[in-house]
FIFIDO-861674 format. One line per field, with one value per atom (N, C-alpha, C, O): residue in three letters; x, y, z; residue number from 1. Coordinates in nm, 4 decimals. Layout:
BEGIN
type <- [ala,...]
east <- [X,...]
north <- [Y,...]
up <- [Z,...]
seq <- [NUM,...]
REM end
This chain:
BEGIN
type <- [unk,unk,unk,unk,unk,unk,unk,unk,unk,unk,unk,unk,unk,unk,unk,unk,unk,unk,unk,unk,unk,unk,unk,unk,unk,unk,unk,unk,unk,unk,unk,unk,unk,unk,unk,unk,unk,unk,unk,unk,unk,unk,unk,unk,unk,unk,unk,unk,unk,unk,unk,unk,unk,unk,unk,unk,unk,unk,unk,unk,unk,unk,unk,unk,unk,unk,unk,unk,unk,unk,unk,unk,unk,unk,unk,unk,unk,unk,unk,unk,unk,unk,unk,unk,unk,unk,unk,unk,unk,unk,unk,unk,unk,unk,unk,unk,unk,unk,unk,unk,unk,unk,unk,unk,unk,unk,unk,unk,unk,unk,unk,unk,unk,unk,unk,unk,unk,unk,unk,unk,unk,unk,unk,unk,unk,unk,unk,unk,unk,unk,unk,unk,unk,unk,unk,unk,unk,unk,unk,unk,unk,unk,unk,unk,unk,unk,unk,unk,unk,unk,unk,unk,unk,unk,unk,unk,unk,unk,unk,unk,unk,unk,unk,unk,unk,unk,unk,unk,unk,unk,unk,unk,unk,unk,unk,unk,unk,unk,unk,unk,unk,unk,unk,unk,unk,unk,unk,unk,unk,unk,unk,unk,unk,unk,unk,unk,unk,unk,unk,unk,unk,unk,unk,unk,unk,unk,unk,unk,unk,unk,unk,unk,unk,unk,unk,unk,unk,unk,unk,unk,unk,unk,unk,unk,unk,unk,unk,unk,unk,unk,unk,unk,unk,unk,unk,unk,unk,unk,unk,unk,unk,unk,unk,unk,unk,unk,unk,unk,unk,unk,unk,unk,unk,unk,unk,unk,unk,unk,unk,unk,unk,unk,unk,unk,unk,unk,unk,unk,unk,unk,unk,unk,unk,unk,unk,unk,unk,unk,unk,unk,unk,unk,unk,unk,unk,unk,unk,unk,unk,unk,unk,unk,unk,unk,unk,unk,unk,unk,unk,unk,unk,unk,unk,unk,unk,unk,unk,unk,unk,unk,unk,unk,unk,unk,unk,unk,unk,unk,unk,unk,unk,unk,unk,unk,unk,unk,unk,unk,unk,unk,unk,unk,unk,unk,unk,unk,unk,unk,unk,unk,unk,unk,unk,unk,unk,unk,unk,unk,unk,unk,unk,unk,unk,unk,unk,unk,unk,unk,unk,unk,unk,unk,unk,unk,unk,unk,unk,unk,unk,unk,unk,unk,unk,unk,unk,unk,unk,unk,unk,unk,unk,unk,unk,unk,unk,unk,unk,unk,unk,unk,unk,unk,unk,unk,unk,unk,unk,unk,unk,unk,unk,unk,unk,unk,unk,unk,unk,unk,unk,unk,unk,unk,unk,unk,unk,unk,unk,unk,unk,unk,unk,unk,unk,unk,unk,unk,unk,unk,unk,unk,unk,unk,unk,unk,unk,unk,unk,unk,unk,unk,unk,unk,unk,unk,unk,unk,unk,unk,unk,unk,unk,unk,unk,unk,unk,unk,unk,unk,unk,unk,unk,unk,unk,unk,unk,unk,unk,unk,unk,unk,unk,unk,unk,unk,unk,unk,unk,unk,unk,unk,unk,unk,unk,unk,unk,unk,unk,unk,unk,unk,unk,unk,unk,unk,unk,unk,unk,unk,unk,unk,unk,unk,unk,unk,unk,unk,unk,unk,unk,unk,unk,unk,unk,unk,unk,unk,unk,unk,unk,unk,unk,unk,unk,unk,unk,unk,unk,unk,unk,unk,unk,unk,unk,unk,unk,unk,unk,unk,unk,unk,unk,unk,unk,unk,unk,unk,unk,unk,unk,unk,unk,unk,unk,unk,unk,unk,unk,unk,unk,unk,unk,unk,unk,unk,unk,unk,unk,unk,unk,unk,unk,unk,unk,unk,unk,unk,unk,unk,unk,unk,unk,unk,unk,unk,unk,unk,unk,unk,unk,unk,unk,unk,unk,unk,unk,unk,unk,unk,unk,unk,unk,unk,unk,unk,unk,unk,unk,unk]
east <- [0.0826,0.0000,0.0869,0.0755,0.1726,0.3034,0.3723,0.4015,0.3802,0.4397,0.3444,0.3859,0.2139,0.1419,0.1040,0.1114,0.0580,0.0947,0.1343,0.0854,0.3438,0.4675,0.4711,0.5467,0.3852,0.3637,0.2656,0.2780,0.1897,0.0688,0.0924,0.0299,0.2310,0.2604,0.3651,0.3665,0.4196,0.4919,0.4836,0.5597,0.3516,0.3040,0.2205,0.2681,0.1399,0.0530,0.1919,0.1920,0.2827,0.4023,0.4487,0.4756,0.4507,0.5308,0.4287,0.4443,0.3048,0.1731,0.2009,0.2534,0.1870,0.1676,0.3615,0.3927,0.3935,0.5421,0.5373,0.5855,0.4561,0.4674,0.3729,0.4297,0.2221,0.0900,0.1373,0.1130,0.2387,0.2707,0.3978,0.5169,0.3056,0.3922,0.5584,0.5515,0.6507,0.7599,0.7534,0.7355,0.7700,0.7451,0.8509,0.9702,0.8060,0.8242,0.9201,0.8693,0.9906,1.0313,0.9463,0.9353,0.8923,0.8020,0.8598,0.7747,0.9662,1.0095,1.0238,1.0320,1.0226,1.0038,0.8159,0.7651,0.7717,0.6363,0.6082,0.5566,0.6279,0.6407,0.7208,0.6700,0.8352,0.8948,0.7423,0.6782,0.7369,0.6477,0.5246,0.4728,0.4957,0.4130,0.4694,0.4237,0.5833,0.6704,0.7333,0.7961,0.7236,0.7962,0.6783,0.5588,0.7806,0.7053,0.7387,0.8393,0.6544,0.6589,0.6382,0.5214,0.7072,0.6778,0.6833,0.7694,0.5547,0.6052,0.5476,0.4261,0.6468,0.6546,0.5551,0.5717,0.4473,0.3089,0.3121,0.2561,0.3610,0.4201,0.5355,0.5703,0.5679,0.6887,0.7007,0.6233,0.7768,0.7742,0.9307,0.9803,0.9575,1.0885,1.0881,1.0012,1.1694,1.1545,1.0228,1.0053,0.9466,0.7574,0.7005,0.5831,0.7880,0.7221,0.7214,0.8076,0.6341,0.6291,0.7857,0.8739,0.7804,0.9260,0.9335,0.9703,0.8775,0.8279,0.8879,0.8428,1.0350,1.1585,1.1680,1.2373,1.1078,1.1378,1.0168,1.0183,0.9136,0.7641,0.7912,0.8390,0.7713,0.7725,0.8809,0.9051,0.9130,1.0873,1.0143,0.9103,1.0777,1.0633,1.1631,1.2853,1.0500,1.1178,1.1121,1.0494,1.1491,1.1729,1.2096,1.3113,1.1481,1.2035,1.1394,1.0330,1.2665,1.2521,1.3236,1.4401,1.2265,1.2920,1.3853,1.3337,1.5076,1.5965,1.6761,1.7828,1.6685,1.7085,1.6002,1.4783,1.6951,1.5363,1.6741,1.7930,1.5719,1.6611,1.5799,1.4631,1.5890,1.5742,1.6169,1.7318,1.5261,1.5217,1.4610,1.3388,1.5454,1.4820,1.4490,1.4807,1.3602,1.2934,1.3915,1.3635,1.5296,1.6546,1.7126,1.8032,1.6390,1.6841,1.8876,1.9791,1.8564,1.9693,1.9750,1.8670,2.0547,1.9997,2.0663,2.1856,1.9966,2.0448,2.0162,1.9072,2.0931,2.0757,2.1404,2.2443,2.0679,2.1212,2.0369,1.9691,2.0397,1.9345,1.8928,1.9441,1.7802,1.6616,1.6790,1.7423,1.6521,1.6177,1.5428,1.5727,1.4402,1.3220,1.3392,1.4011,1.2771,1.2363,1.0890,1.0714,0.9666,0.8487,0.7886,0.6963,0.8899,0.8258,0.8160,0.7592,0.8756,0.9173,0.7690,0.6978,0.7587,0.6210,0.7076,0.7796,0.6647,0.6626,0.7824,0.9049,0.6884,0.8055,0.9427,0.9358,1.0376,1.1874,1.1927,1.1271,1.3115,1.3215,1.4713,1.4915,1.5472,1.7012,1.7302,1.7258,1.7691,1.8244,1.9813,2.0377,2.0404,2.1607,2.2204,2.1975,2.3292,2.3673,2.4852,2.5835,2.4681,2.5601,2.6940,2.6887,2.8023,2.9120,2.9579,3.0450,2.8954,2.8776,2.8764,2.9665,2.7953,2.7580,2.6865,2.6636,2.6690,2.5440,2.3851,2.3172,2.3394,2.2069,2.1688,2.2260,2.0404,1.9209,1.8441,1.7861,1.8387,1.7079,1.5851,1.5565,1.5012,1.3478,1.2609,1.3075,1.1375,1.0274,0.9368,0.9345,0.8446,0.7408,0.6149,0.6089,0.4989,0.3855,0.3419,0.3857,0.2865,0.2442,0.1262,0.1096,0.0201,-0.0763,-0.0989,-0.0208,-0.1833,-0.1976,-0.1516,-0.0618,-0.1779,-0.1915,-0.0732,0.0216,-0.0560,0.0386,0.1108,0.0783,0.2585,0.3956,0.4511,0.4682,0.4722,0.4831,0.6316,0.6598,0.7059,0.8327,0.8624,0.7656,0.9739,1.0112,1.1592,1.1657,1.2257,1.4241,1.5106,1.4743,1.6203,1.7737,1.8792,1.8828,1.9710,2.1196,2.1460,2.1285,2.2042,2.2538,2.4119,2.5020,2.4141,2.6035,2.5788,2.6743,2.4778,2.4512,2.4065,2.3948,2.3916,2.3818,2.2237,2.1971,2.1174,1.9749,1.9532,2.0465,1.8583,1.8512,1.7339,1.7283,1.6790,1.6032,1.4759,1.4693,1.3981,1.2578,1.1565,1.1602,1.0374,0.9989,0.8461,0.7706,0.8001,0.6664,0.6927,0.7883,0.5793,0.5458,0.4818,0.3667,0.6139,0.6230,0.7232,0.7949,0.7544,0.8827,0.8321,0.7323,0.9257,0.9048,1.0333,1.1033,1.0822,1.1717,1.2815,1.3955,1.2701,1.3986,1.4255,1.4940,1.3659,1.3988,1.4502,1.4231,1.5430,1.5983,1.5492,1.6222,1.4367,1.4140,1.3316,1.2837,1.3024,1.2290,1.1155,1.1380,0.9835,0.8318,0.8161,0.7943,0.8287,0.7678,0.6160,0.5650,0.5727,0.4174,0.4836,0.5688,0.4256,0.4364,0.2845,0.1980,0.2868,0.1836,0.2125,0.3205,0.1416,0.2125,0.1643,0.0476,0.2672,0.2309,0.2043,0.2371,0.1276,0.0619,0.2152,0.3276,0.1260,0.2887,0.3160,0.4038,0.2469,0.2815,0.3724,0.4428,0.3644,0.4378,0.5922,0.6910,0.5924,0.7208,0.8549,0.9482,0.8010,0.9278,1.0029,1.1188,0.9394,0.9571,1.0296,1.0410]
north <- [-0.1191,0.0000,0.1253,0.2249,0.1002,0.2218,0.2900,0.4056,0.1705,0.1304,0.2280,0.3127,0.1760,0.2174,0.3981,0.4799,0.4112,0.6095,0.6733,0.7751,0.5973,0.6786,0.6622,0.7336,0.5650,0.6010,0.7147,0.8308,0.6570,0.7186,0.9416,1.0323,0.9441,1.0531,1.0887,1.1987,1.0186,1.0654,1.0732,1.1252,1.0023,1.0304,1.2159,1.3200,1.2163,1.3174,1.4270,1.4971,1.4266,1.5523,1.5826,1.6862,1.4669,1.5045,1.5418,1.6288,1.4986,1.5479,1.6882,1.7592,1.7548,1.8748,1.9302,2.0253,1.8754,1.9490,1.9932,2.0923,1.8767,1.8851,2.0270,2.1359,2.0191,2.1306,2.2272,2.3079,2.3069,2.4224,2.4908,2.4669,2.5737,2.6387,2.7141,2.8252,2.6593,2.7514,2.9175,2.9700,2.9937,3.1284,3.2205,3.1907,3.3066,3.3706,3.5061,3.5624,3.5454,3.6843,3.7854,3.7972,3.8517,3.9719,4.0676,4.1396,4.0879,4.1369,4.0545,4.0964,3.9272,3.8275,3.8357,3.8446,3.8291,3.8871,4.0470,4.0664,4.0857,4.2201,4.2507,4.3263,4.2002,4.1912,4.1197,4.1778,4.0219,3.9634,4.1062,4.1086,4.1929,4.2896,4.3456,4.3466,4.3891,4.4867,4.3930,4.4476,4.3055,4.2051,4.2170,4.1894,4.2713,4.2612,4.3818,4.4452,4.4216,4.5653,4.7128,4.7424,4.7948,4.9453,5.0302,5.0130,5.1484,5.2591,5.3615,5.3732,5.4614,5.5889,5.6573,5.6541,5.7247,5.7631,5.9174,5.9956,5.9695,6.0803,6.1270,6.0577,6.2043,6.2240,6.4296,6.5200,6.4419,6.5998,6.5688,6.4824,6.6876,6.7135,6.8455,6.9178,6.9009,7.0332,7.1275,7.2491,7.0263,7.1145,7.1188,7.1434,7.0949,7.0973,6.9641,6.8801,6.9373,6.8504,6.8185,6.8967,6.6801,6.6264,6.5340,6.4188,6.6070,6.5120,6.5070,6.4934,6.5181,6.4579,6.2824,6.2274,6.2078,6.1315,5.9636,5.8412,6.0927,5.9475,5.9085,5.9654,5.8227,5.6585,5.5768,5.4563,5.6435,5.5050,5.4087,5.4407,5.2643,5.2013,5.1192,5.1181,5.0473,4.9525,4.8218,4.8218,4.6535,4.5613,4.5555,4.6198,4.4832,4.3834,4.2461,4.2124,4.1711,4.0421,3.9798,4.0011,3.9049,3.8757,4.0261,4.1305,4.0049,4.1466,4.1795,4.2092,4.1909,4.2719,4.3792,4.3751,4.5012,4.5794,4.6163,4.6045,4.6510,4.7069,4.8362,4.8074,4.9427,5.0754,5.1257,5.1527,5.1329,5.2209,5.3329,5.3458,5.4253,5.5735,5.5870,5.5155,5.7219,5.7750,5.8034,5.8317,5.7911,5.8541,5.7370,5.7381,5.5618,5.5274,5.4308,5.3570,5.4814,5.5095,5.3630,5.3146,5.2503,5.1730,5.1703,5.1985,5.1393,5.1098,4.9139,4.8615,4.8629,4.7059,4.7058,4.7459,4.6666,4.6051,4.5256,4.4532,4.5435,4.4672,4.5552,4.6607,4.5403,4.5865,4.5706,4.4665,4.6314,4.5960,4.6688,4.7691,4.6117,4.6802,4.6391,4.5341,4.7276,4.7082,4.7494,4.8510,4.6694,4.7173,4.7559,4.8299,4.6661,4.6895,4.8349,4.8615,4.9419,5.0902,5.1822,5.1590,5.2432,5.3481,5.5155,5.5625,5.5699,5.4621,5.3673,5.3796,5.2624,5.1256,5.1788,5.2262,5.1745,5.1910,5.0840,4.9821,5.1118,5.0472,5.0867,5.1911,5.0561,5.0702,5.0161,4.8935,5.1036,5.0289,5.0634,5.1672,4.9159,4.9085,4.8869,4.7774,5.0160,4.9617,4.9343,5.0069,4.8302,4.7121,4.7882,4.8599,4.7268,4.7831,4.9120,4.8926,5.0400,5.1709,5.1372,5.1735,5.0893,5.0801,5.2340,5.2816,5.2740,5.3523,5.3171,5.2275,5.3793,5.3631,5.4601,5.5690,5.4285,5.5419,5.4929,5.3847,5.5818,5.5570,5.6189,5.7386,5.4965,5.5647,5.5300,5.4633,5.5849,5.5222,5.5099,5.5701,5.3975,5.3454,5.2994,5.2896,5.2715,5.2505,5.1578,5.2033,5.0699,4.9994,4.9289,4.8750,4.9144,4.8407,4.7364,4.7437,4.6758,4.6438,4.6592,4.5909,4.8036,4.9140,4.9724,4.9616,5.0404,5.1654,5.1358,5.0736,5.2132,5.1876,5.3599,5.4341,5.3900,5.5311,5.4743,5.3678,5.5968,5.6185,5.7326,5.8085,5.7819,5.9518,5.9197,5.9118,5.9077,5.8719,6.0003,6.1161,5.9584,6.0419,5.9793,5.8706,6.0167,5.9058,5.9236,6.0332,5.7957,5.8007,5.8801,5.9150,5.8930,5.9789,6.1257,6.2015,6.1729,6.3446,6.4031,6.3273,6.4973,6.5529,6.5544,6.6071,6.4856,6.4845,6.3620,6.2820,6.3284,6.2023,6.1217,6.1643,6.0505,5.9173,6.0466,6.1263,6.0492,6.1158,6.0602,5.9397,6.1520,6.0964,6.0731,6.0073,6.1517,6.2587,6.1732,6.1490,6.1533,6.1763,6.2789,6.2953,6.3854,6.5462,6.5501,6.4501,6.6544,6.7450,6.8796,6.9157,6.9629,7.1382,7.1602,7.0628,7.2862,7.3825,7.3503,7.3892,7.3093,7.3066,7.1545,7.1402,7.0481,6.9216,6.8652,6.9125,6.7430,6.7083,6.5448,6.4636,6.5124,6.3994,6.4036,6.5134,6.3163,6.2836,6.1742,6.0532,6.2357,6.1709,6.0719,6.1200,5.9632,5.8463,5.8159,5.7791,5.8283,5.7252,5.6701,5.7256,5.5333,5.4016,5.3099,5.2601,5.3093,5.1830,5.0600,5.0403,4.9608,4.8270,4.7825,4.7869,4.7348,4.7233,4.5134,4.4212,4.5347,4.4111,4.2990,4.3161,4.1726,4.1165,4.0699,3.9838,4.1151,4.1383,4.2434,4.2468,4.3266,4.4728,4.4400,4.5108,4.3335,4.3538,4.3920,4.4698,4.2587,4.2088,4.3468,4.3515,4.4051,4.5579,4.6277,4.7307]
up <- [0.0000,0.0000,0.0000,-0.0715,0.0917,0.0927,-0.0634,-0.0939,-0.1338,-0.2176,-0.3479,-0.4270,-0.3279,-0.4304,-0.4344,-0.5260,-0.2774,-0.2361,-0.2826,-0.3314,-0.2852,-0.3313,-0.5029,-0.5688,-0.5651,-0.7079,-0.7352,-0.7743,-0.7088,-0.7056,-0.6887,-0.7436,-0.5698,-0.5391,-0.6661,-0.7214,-0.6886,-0.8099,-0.9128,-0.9944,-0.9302,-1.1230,-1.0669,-1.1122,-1.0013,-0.9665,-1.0027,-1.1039,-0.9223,-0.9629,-1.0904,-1.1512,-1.1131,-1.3100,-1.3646,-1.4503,-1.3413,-1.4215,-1.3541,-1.4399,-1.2382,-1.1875,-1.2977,-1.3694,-1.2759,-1.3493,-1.5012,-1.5560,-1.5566,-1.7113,-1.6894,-1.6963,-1.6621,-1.6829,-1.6528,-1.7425,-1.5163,-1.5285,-1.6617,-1.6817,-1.7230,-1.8235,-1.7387,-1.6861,-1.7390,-1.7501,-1.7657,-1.8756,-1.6428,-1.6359,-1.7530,-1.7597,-1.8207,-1.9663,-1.9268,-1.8299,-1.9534,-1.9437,-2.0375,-2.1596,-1.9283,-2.0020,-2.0926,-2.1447,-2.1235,-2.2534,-2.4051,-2.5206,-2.3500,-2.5082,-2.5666,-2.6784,-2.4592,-2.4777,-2.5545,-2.6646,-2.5178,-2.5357,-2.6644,-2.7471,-2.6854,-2.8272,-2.9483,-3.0359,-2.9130,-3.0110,-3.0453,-3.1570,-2.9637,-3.0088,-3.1515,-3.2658,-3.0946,-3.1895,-3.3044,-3.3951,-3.3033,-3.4067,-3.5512,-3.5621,-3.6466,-3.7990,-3.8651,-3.8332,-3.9633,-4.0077,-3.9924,-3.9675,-3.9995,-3.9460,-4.0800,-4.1663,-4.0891,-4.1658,-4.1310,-4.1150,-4.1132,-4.0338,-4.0974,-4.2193,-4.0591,-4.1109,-4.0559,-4.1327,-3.9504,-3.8847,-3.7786,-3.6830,-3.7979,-3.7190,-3.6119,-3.6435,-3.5337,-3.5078,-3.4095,-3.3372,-3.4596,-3.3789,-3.3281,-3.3767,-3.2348,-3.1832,-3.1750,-3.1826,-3.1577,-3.1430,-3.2955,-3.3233,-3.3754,-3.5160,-3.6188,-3.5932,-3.7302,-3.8134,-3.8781,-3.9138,-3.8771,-3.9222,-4.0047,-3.9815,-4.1692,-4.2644,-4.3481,-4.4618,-4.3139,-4.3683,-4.3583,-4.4439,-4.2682,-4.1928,-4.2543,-4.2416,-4.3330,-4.3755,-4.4632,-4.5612,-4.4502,-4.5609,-4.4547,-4.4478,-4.4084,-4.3914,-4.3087,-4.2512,-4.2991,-4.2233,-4.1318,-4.1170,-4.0739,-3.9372,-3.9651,-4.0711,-3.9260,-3.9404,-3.8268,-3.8010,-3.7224,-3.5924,-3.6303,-3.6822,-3.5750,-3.6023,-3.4403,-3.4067,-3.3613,-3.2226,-3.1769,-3.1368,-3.1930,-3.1119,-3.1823,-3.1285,-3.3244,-3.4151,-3.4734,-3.4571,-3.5640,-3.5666,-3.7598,-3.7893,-3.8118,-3.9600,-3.9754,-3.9493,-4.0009,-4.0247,-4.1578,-4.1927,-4.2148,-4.3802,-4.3785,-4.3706,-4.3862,-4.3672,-4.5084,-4.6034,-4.5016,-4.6409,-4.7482,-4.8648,-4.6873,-4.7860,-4.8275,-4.9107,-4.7426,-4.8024,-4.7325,-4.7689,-4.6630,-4.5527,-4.4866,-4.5204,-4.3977,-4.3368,-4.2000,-4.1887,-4.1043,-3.9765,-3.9346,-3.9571,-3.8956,-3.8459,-3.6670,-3.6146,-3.6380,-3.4334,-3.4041,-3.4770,-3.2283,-3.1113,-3.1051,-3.1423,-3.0537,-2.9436,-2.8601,-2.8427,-2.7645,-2.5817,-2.5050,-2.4402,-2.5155,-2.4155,-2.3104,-2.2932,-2.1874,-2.0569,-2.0281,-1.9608,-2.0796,-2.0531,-1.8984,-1.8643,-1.8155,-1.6682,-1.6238,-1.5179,-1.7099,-1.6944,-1.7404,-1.8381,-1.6823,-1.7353,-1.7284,-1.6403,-1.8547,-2.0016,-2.0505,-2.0520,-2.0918,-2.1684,-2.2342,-2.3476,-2.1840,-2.2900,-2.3557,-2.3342,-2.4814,-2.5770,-2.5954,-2.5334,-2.6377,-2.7144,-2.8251,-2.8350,-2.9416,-3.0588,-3.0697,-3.1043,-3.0198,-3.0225,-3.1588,-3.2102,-3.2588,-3.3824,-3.4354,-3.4506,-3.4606,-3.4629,-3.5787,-3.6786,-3.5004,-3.5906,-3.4896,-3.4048,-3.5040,-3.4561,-3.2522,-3.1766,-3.2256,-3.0853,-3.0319,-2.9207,-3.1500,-3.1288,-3.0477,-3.0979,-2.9422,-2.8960,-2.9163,-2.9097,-2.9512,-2.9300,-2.8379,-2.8461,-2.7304,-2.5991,-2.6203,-2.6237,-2.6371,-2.6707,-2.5263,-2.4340,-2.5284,-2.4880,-2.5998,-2.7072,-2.5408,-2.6753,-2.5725,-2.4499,-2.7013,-2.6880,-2.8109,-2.9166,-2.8224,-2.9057,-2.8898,-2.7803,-2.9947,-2.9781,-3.1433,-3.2381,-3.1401,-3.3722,-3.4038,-3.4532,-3.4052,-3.5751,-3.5363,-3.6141,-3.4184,-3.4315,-3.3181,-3.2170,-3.3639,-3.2748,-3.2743,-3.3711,-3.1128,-3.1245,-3.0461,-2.9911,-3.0702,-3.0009,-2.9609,-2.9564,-2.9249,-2.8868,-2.8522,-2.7295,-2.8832,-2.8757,-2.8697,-2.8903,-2.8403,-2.8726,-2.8782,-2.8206,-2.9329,-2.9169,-2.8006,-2.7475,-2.7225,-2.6137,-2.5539,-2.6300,-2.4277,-2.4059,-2.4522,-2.4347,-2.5026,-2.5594,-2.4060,-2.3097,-2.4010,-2.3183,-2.2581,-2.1501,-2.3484,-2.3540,-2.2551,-2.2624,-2.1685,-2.0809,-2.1939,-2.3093,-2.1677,-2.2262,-2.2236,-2.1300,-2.3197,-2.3148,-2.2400,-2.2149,-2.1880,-2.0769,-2.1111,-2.0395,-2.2608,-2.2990,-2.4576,-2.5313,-2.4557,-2.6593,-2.6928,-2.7333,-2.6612,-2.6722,-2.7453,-2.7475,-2.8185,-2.8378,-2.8471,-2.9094,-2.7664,-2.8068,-2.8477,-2.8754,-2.8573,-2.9231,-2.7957,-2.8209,-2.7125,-2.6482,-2.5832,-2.4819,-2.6511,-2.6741,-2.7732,-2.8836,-2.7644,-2.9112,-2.9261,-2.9830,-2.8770,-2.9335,-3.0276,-3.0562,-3.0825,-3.2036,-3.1980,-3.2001,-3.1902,-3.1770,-3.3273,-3.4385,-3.3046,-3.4598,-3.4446,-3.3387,-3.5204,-3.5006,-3.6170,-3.6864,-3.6325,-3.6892,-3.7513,-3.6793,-3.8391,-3.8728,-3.8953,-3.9509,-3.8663,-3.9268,-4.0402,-4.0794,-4.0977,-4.2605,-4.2489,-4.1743,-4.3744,-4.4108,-4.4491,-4.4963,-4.3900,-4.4016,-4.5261,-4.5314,-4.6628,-4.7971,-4.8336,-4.9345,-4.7441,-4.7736,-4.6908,-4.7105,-4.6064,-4.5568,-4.6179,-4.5977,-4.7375,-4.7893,-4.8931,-4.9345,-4.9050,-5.0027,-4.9783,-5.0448]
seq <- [1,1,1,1,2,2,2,2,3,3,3,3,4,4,4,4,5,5,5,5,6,6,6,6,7,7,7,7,8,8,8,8,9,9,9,9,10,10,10,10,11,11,11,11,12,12,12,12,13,13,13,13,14,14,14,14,15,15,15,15,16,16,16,16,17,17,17,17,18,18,18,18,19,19,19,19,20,20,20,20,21,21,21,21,22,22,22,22,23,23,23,23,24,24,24,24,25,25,25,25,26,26,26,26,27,27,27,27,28,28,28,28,29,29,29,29,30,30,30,30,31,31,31,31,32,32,32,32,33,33,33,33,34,34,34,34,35,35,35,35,36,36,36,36,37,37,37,37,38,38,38,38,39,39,39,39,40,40,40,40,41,41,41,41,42,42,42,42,43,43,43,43,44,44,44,44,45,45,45,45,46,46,46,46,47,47,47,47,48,48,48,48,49,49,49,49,50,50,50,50,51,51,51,51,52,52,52,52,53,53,53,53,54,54,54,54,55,55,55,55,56,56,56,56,57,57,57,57,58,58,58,58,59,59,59,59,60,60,60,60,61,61,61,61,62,62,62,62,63,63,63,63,64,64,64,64,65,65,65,65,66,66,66,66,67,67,67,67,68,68,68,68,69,69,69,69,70,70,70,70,71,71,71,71,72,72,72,72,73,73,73,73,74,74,74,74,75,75,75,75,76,76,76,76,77,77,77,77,78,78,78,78,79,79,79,79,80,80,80,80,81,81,81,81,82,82,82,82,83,83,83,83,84,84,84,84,85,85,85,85,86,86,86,86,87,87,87,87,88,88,88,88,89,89,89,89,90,90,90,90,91,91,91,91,92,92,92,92,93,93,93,93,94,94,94,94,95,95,95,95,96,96,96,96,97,97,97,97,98,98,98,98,99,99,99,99,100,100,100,100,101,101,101,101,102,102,102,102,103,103,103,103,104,104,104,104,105,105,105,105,106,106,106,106,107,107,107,107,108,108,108,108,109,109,109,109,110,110,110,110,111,111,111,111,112,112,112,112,113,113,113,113,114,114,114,114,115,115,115,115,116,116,116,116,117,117,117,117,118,118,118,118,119,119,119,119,120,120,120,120,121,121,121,121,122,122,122,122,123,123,123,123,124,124,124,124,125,125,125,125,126,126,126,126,127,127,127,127,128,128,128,128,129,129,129,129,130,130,130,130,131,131,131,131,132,132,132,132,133,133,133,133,134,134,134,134,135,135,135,135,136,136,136,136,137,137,137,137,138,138,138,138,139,139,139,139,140,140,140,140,141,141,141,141,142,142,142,142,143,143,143,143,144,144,144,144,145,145,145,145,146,146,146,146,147,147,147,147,148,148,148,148,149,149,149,149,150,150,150,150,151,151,151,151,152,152,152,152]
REM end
């Protein structure tokens, strides 16, 4: 009878071991939001329109991100968000350069907002999806493009 208990107790555990899911790091979550296509639909820098900047796009894939500006231009790195932060940061680390830009972001579907600066400048991480005349970050709104349009 003893015998049968201590089975009995040990199938019940591996069953209880297998059913609990393995706890997730909330930024791989949170990546999967942002993972796919971006195109910059509006932009403002220093309190004013910054429509130098529409059409370009974004590409994250897991914790890489590729950046094609409207000129055409390209940027490739990691990502690294910290969503537990209000508002959510984000970093695009670029590869080669070791350039960062420190953003905060917002994302939902449709739309991916940011507000950044290069990092080591004299500007701290933005705090607002603001800019006025005596800020130097730079406000993105983002749409996500159809995953026909990625590949373009």
């Amino acid at each position: 009878m003893r015998m049968l208990s201590r089975r009995v107790a040990i199938a019940l555990m591996s069953c209880l071991c297998v059913a609990v899911p393995a706890a997730q790091d909330p930024s791989t979550e949170e990546l999967k939001k942002l993972e796919g296509g971006w195109i910059v639909v509006a932009a403002e820098q220093r309190g004013k329109p910054f429509d130098a900047i529409r059409g370009g796009g974004l590409l994250i894939e897991g914790r890489t991100f590729l950046l094609r500006t409207a000129a055409k231009n390209e940027f490739k790195g990691e990502v690294r968000i910290d969503p537990s932060k209000s508002p959510k940061q984000l970093d695009f680390i670029h590869a080669g350069t070791g350039v960062v830009w420190q953003a905060i972001y917002s994302v939902d579907e449709e739309t991916f907002r940011l507000n950044y600066v290069e990092a080591g400048g004299r500007d701290p991480r933005p705090t607002l999806f603001a800019t006025s005349s005596e800020s130097a970050g730079i406000v993105i709104v983002m749409n996500r493009l159809a995953k026909s349009d990625e590949a373009r």
